[in-house]
C-alpha positions, 0 to 999 in steps of 0.5 A: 508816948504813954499818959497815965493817969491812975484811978481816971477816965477823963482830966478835967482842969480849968482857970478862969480869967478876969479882963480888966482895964489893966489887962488879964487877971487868973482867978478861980482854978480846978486842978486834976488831983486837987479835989478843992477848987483853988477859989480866987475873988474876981476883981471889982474892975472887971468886964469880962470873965471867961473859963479855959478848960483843958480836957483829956478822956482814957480814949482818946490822946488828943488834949481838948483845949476850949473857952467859955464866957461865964460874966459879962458887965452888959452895961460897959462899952469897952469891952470890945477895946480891952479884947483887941488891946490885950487879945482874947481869953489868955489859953493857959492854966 
């Protein structure tokens, strides 16, 4: 299979996710093709914020999927209860 993508060496795309007491929550977004980031207010319960990026360069044809924490309330203590009831940073755009 063939990818093209015009006028690109590489795909950058990303979401960030919010983990609330109520679960995960999308925020902020970069989509390739969009110059504007798609800005999203994080929410004033959360306790954790990670990013999920996808990226794909001209040489390659393996999709590259990571995550990184980018805010972590340091004084809450439930974090590590709200990851293991609503599982890890969502993979998904």
């Amino acid at each position: 299979m063939n990818i093209y993508f015009p006028n690109s060496n590489s795909i950058n795309e990303w979401t960030e996710w919010h983990l609330t007491p109520n679960g995960w929550e999308k925020g902020t977004f970069s989509r390739e093709g969009n110059p504007q980031l798609i800005e999203v207010e994080p929410p004033e319960n959360r306790v954790l914020t990670c990013r999920y990026h996808e990226n794909i360069t001209i040489n390659s044809t393996w999709l590259q999927k990571h995550i990184i924490e980018i805010w972590r309330d340091s004084g809450c203590k439930i974090i590590d209860e709200l990851l293991e009831k609503f599982a890890g940073c969502p993979e998904s755009l």
